[in-house]
N, C-alpha and C positions, 0 to 999 in steps of 0.2 A: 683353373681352380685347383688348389692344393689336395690331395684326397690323406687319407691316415688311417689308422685302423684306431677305433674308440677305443675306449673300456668297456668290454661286456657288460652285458645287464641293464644298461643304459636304452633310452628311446635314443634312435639316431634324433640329430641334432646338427643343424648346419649351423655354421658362425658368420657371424658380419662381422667385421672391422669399418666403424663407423669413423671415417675421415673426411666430412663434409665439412669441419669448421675451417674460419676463415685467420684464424692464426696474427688476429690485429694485436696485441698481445705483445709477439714477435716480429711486428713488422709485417706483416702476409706470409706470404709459403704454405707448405705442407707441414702441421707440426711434425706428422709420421717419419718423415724425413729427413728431421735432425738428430744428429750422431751423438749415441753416447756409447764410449768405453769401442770405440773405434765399429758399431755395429749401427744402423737404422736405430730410430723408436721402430717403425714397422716390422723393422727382421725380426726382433725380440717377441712383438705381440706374438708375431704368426710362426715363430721357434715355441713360444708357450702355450699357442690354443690346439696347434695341427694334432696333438695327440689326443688332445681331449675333445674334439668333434668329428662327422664323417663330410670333412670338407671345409672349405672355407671362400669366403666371397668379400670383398670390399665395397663399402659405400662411399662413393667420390663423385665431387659435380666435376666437369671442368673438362680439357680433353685427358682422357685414359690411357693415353699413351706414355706419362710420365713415370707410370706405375707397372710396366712394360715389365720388368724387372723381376717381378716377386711373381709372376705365374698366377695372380688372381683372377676370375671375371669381377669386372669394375662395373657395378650397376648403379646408374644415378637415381635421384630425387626424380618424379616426374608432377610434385606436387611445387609450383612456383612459387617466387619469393624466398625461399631457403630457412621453411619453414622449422628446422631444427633436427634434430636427431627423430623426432619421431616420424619424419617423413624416410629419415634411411631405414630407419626399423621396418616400415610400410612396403616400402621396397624392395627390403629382404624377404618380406613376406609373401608378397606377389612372387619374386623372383624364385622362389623354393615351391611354392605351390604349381607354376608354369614348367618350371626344371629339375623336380626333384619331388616329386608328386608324393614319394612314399616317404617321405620326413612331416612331422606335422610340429617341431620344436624348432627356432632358431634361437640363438645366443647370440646377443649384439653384445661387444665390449668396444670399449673406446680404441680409437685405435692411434691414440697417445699415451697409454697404460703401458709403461713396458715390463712389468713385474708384478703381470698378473698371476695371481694363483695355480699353483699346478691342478689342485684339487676345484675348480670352479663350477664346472660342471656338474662333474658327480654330485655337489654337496646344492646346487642350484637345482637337481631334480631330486634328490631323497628330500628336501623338505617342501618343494611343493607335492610331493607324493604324498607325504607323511600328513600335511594340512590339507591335502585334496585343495590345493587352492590351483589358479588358472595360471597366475604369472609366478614369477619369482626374482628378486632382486638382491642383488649384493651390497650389503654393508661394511663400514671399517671405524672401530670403536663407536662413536654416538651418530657417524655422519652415512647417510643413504647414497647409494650413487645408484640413481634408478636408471640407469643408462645401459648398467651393464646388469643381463636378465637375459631369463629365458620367456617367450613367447610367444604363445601357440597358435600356427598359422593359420589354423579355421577361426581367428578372431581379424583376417585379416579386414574385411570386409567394414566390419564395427571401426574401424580404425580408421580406414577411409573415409567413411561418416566424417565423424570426428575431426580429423583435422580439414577437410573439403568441405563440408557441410556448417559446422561448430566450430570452425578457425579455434582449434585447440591445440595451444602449442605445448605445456608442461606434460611432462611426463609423469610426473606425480596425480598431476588431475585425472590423467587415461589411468592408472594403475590403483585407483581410488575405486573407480566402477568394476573391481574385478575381484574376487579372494586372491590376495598374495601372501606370498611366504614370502619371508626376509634371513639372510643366513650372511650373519657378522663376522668378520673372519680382526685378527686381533692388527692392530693399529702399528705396535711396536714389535720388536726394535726396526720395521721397515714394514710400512703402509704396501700393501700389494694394490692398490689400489690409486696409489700416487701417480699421478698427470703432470705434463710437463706443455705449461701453459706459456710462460716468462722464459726468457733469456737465463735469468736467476736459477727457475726451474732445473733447465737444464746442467747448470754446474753442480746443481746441488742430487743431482742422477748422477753425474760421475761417482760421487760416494756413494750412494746407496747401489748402487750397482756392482760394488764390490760385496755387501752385507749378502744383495741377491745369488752372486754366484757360490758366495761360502751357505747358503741358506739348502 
């Protein structure tokens, strides 16, 4: 596990890099895996989250030895079928609660994002501070990506419900029963928030990956 030193003032806050999907899209593989601008998707994520959390951990099914490389603990799904991101979220949760007892915030961001925000965290806890709400999600001009958020591991429980109990799979639906805040960050001239799903995708991250570095 990566460790960093936060931004004061902050609740510590551990990060997941949710890498469970299955990348048909592309053919199979690791999306995190594929190279832009001669770096990982992955390096990049975890070049951009290590400062702004106390740690970081990976969500990956499959064996965890491919991901050898990057210094993570790789913690799977233990909810079968491959229920979706909110089974790594669930996971993370468990997994910070069991190994990091004094954190009560995790931050899941995709871990196909490679120009995530520098500011994500800070601005994902000032507004759910500010709304006193429980979760908090990131947006980019009209479109939500409830994926990537902060929350709070004493809802871990409620969640296991949920998706074990209520076979609930959208994240929208879980984050519907909760007060959240939402913090839009601006779309142009480069989406921080851009996934690299397609083949396409990724030629189309070689440019924007130069906007990123002059950004």
């Amino acid at each position: 596990m990566t460790t960093s030193i936060p931004p004061t003032g902050l609740p510590p806050t551990l990060g997941v890099l949710l890498a469970g999907g299955l990348a048909r899209r592309m053919g199979g593989g690791d999306k995190p895996m594929r190279t832009i601008g001669g770096r990982t998707i992955l390096e990049r994520v975890i070049a951009r989250l290590s400062p702004q959390c106390d740690g970081l951990i990976l969500n990956a099914n499959g064996d965890p030895a491919r991901f050898a490389t990057f210094g993570l603990q790789v913690v799977a799904d233990d909810v079968p079928g491959f229920p979706g991101p909110l089974a790594g979220i669930l996971a993370a949760l468990e997994w910070t609660a069991a190994n990091r007892p004094e954190i009560e915030w995790v931050l899941s961001a995709a871990g196909d994002c490679p120009f995530l925000p520098r500011d994500l965290v800070a601005r994902l806890h000032a507004a759910r501070a500010r709304e006193n709400a429980q979760l908090a999600v990131a947006a980019s001009g009209d479109q939500s990506h409830p994926v990537i958020g902060l929350w709070r591991v004493a809802l871990r429980d409620e969640l296991r419900h949920a998706l074990v109990v209520e076979d609930l799979r959208k994240i929208d639906r879980w984050t519907a029963r909760y007060p959240l805040a939402t913090v839009t960050w601006p779309a142009e001239p480069l989406d921080p928030f851009f996934n690299a799903n397609t083949v396409e995708d990724i030629t189309a991250a070689e440019r924007l990956a130069a906007l990123d570095a002059a950004s």
